[in-house]
C-alpha positions as CSV (number, residue, x, y, z in Angstrom):
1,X,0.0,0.0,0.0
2,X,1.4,3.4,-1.1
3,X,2.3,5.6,1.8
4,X,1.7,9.3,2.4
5,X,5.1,10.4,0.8
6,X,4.9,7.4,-2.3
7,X,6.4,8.4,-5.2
8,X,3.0,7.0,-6.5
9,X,0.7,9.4,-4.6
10,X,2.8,12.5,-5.2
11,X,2.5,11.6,-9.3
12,X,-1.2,11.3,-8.5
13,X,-1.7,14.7,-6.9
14,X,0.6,16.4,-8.9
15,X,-1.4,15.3,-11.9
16,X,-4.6,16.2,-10.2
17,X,-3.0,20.1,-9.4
18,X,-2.4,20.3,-12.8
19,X,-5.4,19.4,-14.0
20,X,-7.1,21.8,-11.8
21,X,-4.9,24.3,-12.7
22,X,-6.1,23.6,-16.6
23,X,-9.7,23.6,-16.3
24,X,-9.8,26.7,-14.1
25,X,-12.1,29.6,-14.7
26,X,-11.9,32.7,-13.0
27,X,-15.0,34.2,-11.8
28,X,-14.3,37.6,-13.4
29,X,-14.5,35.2,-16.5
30,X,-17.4,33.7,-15.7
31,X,-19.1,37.3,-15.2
32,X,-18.2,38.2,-18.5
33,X,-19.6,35.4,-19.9
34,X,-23.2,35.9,-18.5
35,X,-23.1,39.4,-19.6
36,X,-22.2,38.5,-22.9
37,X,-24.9,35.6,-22.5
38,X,-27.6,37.7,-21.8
39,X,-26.5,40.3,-24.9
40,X,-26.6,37.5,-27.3
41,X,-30.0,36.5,-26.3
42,X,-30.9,40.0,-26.3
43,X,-29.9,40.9,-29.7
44,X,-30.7,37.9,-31.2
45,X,-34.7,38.2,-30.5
46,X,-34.0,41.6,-31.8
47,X,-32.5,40.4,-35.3
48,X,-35.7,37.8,-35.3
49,X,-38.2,40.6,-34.6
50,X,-37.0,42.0,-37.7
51,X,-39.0,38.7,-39.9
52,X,-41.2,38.0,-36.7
53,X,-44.3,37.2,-38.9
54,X,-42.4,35.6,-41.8
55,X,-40.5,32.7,-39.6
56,X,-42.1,32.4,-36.6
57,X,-45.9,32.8,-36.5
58,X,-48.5,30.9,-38.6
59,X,-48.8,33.7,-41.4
60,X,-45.6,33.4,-42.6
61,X,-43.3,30.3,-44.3
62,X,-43.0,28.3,-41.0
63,X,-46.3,27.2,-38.9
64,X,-46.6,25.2,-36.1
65,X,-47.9,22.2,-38.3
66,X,-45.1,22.5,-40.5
67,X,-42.6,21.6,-37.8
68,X,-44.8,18.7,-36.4
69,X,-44.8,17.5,-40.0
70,X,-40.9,17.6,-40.8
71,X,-40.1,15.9,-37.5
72,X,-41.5,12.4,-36.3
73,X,-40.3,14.0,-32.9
74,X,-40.0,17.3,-32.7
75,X,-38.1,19.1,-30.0
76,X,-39.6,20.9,-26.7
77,X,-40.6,24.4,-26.8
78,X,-42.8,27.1,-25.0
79,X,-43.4,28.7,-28.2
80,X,-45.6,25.4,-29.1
81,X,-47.9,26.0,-26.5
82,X,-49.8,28.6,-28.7
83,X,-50.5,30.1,-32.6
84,X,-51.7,33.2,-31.4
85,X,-49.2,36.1,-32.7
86,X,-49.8,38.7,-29.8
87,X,-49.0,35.5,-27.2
88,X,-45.8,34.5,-29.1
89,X,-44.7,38.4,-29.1
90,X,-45.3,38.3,-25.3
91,X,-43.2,35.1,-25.0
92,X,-40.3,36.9,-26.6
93,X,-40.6,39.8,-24.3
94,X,-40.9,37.4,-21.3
95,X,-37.5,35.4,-22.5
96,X,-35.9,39.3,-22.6
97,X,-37.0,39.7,-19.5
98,X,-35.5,36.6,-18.1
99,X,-31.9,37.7,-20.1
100,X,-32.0,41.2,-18.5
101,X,-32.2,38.8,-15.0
102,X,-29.2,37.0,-16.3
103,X,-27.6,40.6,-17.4
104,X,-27.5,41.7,-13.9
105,X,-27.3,38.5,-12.0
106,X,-30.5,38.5,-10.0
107,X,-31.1,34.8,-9.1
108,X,-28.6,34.0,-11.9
109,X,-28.8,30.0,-11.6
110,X,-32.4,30.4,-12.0
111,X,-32.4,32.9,-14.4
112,X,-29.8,30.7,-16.5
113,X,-31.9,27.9,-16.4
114,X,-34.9,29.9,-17.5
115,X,-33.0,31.4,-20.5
116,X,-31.5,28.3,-21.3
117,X,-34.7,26.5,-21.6
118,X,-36.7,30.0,-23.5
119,X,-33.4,29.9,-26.0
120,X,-34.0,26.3,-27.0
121,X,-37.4,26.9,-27.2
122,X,-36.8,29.6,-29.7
123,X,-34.7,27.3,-32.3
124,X,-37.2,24.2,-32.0
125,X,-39.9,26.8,-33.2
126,X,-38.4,27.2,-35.9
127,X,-35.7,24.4,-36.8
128,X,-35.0,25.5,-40.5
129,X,-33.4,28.5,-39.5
130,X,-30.9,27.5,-37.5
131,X,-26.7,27.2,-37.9
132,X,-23.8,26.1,-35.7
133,X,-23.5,29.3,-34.2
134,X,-26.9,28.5,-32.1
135,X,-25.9,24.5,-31.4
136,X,-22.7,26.1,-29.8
137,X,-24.6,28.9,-27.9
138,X,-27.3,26.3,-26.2
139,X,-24.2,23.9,-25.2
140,X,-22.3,26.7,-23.5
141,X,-25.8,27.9,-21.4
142,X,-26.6,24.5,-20.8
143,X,-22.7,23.9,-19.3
144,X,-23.0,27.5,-17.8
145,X,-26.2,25.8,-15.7
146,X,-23.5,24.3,-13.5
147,X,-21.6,27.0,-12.9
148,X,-21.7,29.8,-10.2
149,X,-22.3,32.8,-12.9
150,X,-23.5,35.5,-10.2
151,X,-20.4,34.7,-8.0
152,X,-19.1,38.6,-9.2
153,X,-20.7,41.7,-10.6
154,X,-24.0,40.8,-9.7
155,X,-26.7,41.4,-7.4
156,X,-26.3,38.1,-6.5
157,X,-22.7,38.6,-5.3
158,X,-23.6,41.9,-3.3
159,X,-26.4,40.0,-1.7
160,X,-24.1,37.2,-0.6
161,X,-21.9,39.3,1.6
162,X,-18.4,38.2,0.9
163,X,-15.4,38.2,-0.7
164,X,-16.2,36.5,-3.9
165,X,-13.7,33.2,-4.9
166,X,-11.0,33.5,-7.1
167,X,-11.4,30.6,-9.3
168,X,-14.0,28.0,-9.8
169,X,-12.2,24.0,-11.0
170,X,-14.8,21.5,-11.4
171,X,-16.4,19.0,-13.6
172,X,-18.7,22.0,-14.8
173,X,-15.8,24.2,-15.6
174,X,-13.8,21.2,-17.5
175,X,-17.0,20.7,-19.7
176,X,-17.8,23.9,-20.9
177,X,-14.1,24.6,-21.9
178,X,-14.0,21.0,-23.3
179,X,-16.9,22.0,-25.4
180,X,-15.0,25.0,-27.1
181,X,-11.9,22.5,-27.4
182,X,-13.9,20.4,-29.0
183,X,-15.6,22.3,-31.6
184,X,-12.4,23.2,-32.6
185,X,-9.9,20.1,-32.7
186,X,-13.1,17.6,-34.8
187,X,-13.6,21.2,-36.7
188,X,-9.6,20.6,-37.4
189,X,-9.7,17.0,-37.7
190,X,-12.6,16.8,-40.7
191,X,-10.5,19.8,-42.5
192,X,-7.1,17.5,-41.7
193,X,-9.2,14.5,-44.0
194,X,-8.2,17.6,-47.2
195,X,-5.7,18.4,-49.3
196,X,-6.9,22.1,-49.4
197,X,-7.0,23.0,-45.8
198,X,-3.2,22.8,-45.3
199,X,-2.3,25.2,-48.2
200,X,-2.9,28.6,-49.2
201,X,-6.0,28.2,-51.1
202,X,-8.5,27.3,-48.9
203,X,-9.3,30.6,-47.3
204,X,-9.1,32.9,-50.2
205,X,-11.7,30.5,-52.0
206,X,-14.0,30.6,-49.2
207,X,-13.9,34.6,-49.4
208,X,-14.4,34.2,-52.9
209,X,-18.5,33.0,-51.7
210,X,-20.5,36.1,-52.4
211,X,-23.0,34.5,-51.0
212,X,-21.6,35.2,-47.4
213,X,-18.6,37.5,-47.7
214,X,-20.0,41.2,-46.9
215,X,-18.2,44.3,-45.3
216,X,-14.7,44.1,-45.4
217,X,-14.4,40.7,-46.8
218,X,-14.6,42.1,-51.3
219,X,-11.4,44.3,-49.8
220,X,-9.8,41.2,-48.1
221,X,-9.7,39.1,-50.5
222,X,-7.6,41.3,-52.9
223,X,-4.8,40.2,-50.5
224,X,-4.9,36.6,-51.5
225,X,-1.3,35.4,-49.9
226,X,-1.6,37.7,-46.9
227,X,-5.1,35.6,-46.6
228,X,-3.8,32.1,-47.4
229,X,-1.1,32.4,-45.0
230,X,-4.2,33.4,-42.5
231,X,-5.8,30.1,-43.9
232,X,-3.2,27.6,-42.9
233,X,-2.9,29.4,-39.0
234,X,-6.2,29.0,-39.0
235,X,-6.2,25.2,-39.7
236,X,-3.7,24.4,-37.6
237,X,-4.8,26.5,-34.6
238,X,-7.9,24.3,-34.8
239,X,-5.9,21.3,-35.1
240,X,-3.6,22.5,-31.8
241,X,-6.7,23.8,-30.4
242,X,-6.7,21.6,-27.4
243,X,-3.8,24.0,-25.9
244,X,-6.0,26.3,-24.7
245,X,-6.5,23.9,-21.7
246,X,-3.0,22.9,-21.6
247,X,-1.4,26.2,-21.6
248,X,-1.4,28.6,-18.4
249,X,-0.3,32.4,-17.7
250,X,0.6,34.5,-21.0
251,X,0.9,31.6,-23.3
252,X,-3.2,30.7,-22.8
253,X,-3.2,34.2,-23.3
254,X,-1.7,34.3,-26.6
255,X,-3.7,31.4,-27.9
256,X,-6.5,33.0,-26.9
257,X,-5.5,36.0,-28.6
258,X,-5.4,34.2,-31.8
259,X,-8.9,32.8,-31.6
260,X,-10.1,35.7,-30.7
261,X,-8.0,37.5,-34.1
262,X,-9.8,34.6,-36.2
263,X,-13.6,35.1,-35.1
264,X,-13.3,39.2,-35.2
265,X,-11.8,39.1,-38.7
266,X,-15.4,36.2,-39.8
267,X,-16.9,39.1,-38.2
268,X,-16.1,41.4,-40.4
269,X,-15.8,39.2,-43.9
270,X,-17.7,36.6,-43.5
271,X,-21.7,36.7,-43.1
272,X,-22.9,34.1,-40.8
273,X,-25.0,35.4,-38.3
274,X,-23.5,35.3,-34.4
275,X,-20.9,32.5,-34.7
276,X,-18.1,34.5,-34.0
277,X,-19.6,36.6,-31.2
278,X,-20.5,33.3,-29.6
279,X,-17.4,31.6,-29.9
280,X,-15.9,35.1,-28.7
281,X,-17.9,34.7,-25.3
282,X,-16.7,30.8,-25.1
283,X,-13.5,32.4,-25.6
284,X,-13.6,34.7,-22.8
285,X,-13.6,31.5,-20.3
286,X,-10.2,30.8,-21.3
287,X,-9.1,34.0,-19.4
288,X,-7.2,33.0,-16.1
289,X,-5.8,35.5,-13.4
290,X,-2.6,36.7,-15.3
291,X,-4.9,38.1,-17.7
292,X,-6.7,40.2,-15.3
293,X,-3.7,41.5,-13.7
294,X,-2.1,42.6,-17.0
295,X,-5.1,44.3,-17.9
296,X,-5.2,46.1,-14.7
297,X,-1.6,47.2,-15.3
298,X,-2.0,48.9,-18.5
299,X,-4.8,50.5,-17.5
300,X,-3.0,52.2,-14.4
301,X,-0.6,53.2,-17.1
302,X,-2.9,54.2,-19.1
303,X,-3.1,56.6,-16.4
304,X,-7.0,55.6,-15.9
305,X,-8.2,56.3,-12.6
306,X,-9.4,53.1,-11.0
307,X,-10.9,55.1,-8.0
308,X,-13.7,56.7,-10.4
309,X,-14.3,53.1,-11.4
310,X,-14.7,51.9,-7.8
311,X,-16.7,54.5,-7.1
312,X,-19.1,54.0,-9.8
313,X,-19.2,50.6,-8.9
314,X,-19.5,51.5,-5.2
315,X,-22.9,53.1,-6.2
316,X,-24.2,50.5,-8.0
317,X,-23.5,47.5,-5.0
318,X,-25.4,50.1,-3.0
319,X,-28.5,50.7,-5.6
320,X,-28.2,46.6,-5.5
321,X,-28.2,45.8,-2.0
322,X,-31.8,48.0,-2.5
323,X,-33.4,44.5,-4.8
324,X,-34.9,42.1,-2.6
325,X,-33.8,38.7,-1.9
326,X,-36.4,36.7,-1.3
327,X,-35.6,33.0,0.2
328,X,-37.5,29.9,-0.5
329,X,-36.8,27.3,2.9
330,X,-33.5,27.4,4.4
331,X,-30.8,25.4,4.9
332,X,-32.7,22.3,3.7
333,X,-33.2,23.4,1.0
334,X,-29.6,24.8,0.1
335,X,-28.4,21.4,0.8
336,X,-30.9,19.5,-1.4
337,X,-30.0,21.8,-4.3
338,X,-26.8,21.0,-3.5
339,X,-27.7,17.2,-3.9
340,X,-29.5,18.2,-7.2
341,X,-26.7,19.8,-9.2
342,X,-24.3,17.1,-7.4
343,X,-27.1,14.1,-8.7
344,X,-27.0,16.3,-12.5
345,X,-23.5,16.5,-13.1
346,X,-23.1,12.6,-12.1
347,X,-26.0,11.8,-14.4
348,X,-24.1,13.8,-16.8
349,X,-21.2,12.5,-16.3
350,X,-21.9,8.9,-16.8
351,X,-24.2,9.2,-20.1
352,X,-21.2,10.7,-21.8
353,X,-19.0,7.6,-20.1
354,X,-21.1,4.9,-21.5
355,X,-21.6,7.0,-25.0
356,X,-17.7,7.2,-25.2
357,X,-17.2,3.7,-24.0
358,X,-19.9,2.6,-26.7
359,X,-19.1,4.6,-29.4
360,X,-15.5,4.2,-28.9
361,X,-15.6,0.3,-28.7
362,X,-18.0,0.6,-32.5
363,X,-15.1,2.5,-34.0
364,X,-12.5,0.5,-32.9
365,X,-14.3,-2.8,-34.7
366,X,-14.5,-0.7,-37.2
367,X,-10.8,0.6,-37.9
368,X,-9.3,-3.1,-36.6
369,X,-11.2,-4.5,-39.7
370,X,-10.0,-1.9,-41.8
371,X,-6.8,-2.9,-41.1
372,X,-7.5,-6.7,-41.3
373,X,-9.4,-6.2,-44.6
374,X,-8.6,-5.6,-47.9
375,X,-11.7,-4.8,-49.3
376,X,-12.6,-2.5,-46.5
377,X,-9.8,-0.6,-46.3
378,X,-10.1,0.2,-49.8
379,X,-13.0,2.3,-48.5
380,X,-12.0,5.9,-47.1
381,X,-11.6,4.8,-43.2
382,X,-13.2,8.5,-42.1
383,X,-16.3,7.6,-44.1
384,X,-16.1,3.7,-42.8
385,X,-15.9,5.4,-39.0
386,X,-19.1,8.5,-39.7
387,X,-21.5,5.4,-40.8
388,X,-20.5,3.6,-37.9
389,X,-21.1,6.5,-35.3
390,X,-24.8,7.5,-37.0
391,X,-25.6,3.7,-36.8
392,X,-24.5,4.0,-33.2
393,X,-27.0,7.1,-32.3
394,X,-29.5,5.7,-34.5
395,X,-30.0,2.0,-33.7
396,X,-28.2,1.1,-30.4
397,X,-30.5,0.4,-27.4
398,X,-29.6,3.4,-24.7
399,X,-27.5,5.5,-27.0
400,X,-30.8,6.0,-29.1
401,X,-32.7,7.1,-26.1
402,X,-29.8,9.4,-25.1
403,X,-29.3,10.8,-28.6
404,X,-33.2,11.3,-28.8
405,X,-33.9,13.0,-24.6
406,X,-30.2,15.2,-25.6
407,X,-31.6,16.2,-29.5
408,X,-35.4,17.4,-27.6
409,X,-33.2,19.4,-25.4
410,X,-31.1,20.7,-27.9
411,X,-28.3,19.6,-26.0
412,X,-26.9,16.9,-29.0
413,X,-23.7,17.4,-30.1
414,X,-23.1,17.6,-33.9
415,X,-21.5,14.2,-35.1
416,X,-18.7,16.7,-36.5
417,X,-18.4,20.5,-36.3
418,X,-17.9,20.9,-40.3
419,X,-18.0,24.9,-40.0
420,X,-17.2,26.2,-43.8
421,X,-18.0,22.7,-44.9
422,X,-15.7,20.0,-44.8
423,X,-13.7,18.3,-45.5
424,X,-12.9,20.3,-48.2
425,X,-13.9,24.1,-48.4
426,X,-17.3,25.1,-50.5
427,X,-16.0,26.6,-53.8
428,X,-19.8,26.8,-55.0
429,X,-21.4,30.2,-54.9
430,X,-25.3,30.2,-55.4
431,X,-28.2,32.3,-56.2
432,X,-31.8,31.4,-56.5
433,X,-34.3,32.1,-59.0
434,X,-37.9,31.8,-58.9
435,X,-39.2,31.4,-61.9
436,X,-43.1,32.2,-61.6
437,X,-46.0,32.6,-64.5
438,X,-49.4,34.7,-64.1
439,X,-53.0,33.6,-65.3
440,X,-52.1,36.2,-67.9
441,X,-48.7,34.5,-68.9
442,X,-46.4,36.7,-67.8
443,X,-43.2,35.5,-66.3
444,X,-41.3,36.7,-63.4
445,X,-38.8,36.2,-61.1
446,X,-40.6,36.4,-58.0
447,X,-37.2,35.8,-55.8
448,X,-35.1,39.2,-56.9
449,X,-39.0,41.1,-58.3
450,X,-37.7,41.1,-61.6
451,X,-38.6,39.6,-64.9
452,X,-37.6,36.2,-65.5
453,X,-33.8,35.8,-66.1
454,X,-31.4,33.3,-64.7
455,X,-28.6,36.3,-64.7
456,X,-27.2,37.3,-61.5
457,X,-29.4,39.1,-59.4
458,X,-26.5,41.2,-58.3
459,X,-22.6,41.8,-57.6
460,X,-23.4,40.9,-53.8
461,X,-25.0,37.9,-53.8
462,X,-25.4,38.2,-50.2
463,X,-27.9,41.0,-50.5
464,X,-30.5,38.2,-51.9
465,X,-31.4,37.7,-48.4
466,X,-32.9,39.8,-46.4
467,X,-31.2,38.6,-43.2
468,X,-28.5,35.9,-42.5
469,X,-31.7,33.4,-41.0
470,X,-33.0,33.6,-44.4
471,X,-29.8,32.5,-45.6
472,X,-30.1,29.3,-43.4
473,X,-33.5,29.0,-44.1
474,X,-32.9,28.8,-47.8
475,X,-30.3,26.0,-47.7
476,X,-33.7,24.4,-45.6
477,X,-35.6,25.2,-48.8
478,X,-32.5,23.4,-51.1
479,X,-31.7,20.5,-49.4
480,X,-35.4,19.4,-49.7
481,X,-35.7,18.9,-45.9
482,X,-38.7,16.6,-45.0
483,X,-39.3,15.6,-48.7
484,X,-40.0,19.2,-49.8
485,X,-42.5,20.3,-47.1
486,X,-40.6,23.3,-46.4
487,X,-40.4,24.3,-50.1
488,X,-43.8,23.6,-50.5
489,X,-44.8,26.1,-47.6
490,X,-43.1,28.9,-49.3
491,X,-44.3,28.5,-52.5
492,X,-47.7,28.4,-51.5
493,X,-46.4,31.5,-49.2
494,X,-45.3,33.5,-52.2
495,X,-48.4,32.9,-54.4
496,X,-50.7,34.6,-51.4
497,X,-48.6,36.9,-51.1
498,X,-47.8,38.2,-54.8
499,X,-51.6,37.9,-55.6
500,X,-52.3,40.2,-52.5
501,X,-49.8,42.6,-53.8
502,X,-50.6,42.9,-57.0
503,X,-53.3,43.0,-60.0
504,X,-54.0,39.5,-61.2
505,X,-52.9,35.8,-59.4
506,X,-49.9,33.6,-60.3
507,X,-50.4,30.0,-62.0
508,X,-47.2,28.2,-60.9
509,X,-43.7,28.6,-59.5
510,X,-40.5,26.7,-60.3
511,X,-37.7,26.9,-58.0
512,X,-34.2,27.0,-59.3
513,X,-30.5,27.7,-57.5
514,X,-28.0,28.6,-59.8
515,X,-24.7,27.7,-58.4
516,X,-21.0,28.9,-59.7
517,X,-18.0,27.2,-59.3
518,X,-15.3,29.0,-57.9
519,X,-12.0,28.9,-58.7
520,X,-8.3,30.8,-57.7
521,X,-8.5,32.8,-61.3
522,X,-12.3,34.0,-60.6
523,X,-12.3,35.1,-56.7
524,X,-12.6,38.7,-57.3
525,X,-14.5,38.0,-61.1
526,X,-17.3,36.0,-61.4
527,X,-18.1,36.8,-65.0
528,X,-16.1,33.9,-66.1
529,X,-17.4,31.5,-63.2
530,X,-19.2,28.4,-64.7
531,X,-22.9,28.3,-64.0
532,X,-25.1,25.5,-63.7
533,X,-29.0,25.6,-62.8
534,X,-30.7,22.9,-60.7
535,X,-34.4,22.8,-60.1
536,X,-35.4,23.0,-56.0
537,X,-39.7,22.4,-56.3
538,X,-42.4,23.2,-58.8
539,X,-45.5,24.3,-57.4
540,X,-49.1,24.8,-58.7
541,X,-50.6,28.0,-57.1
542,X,-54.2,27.7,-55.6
543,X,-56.4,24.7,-57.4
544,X,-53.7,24.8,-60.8
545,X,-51.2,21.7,-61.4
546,X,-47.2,22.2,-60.6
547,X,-45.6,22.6,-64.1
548,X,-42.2,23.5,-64.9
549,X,-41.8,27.3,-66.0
550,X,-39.3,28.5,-68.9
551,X,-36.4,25.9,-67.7
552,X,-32.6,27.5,-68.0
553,X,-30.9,28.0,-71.1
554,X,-27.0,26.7,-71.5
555,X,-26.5,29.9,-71.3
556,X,-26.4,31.0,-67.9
């Protein structure tokens, strides 16, 4: 038996310290997380007020039937509970409410909780909508559950009466960073299964999409070496991603800088929607102590006066300490809440055990017979391993169940995080064209409100849509989700509406994407880009048949 002094138990707890030390948040971290948090959930009903009737009532392109329709088992959500417009718009003024609570920490675990469950809501009311920028956002709340987000700048904290702790280290805090980690190293991984990632040309072709790139990006992309050099740090940043765990002090700091140089500059090239300003707030978690006291030092020489700040925050504590803080039970009930998040986080813990130790055992079958046979192996082995993990989720007893109670809490984790596609980067820019006929037999383009032409509708292709969600909404529309149920929806959509718009009905819509392939030579040019056409959906307004309108020339 090892003794107090063992080599063996000092390996063990040094391990253990420096595992602590790695998964360490620090609370002033954690406080700028909720506030960020709450801002995103702010702003984000604000950018969805914008096409409030359009996406998420029954007028518009996506009803409540339509989602029961395109899912056998359709995820959890308040907004559910009613069709009526004026009670929907009050449920998005109650989930602000509940993210101005989290803003200022009043009740924060509660008010997490509540947000949590009102922002999951939001994206199972309207699933085709949706990108990976809102999977990553409910992963971190849901982690952020578990953690003590009121512990500073809070009402919560001033209400508590003490010095506020450090650091938090605990299986909470090694999950949510694991999630950023994560994302990044399978984002890497997929990219690693290209030859294009690892060179110069990925990134420049990606800002050659005029379907997304917006703002600074058309002046960006000029610089093609400056941005393939950009390209290759990029990849293998996500490939070394899992140093932002292992690193400590100035070095985390510097990784973290990186990341944080990355999502700023898809902020500003790259449109699609909040991805980088969540990652930037998953980001922020990374931040340890060293960070805090180097930001304090250039601020005093800065020559900023620090007691101005404390006095302003003096005031506030004191306009705080005024909010009541009501107390449901006593001790009792602190300790069985205590029992509950302990009883969570075990549950938690040992779904994701048997998952990995199921999963993990699948793939290893999987790559042993690869290597055993010849006709396998002749198959890619990444493709060999993705069917054997979907056949996992899909048809093994318990990881089904898990995979379907996670996916109803929007709590599933993508099989892999293939942001910008992958393994190899899009090179397809797109533009649609509705190709429409009146009773009178005139033909339009009801998409871009033109006449009928298969043209470009424009230099900025990312103009088409209105807002990014449309963007998403569209490659819904494309990809024929639930055997054309959402296409179907917003033809039917476009005929009311046109007809209610205008003098005289339409007969029939055809739905087209035109996509151009994108290559080093037509980044800046698309006038020489090959274009091809495909047909989405044909649709036969009111009682008239579907028919195919005026189908693209070979000379598009």
């Amino acid at each position: 038996m090892a003794t107090a002094d063992s080599p063996l138990r000092r390996t063990l707890q040094r391990t253990r310290d420096f595992l602590e030390r790695c998964v360490r948040i620090d609370t002033r971290s954690l406080a700028v997380f909720r506030i960020v948090a709450a801002l995103l959930i702010l702003a984000d009903l604000a950018l969805r007020s914008r096409n409030f009737t359009y996406f998420y009532t029954d007028e518009g392109v996506v009803p409540r039937s339509l989602v029961y329709e395109a899912s056998s088992d359709p995820g959890w959500s308040i907004y559910h509970l009613t069709t009526d417009p004026t009670l929907i718009a009050g449920l998005f003024v109650l989930q602000a409410l509940f993210a101005i609570q989290l803003l200022v920490g009043y009740k924060t675990r509660l008010a997490t909780i509540i947000s949590f469950l009102f922002v999951v809501s939001l994206d199972h009311h309207n699933p085709f909508v949706l990108s990976y920028a809102d999977t990553l956002f409910r992963l971190l709340l849901f982690w952020a559950i578990f953690l003590p987000l009121g512990e500073r700048w809070s009402i919560d904290a001033v209400h508590a009466g003490r010095e506020p702790r450090v650091y938090v280290a605990s299986l909470a805090s090694a999950f949510i960073l694991g999630q950023m980690v994560y994302m990044y190293v399978t984002n890497g991984l997929i990219k690693s299964q290209s030859d294009v990632w690892g060179t110069a040309d990925a990134a420049p072709l990606v800002l050659g999409l005029d379907e997304m790139t917006y703002l600074l990006g058309d002046t960006i992309r000029e610089f093609q070496t400056l941005l393939g050099f950009g390209g290759v740090l990029w990849y293998y940043m996500l490939v070394f991603a899992w140093l932002l765990i292992v690193l400590r002090g100035r070095l985390r700091m510097a990784m973290v800088g990186l990341f944080v140089g990355g999502h700023l500059s898809f902020a500003l090239t790259v449109r699609i929607g909040a991805f980088a300003y969540v990652a930037l707030a998953g980001l922020v978690l990374f931040l340890q102590p060293q960070f805090w006291r180097d930001a304090a030092a250039i601020l005093e020489r800065l020559g900023l006066e620090t007691e101005r700040f404390a006095a302003r925050t003096a005031s506030l504590e004191r306009l705080a300490a005024r909010v009541p803080n009501p107390r449901i039970g006593g001790e009792r009930t602190d300790q069985l809440r205590d029992h509950a998040y302990t009883a969570s986080i075990g549950l938690i813990v040992a779904t994701i055990l048997f998952v990995a130790v199921v999963m993990g055992g699948n793939i290893g079958l999987v790559v042993a017979e690869s290597v055993t046979d010849a006709d396998e192996s002749e198959r890619a082995l990444e493709y060999q391993v993705e069917d054997v993990v979907i056949e996992t989720l899909t048809e093994t007893d318990g990881v089904t169940h898990v995979e379907s109670t996670a996916s109803k809490l929007g709590i599933d984790q993508p099989i892999g995080w293939g942001v910008f596609a992958g393994p190899d980067p899009r090179t397809t820019d797109r533009y649609h064209v509705f190709a429409a006929e009146t009773v009178d037999g005139e033909q339009l383009d009801i998409y871009n409100d033109r006449p009928l032409t298969y043209e470009r509708p424009g230099q900025e292709l990312q103009t088409q849509h209105g807002t990014y969600r449309e963007r998403f909404y569209m490659n819904s529309v494309r990809s024929g989700h639930s055997s054309d149920l959402v296409a179907e929806h917003l033809a039917e959509h476009l005929c009311e509406q046109w007809t209610d718009n205008n003098d005289g009905e339409l007969e029939a819509i055809s739905m087209y994407v035109v996509n151009e392939q994108v290559t080093r030579e037509t980044i800046t040019d698309p006038t020489d880009r090959d274009r091809t056409a495909s047909y989405i959906y044909r649709h036969g307004c009111g009682d008239n048949s579907p028919r195919i309108i005026q189908e693209p020339g070979d000379d598009l």
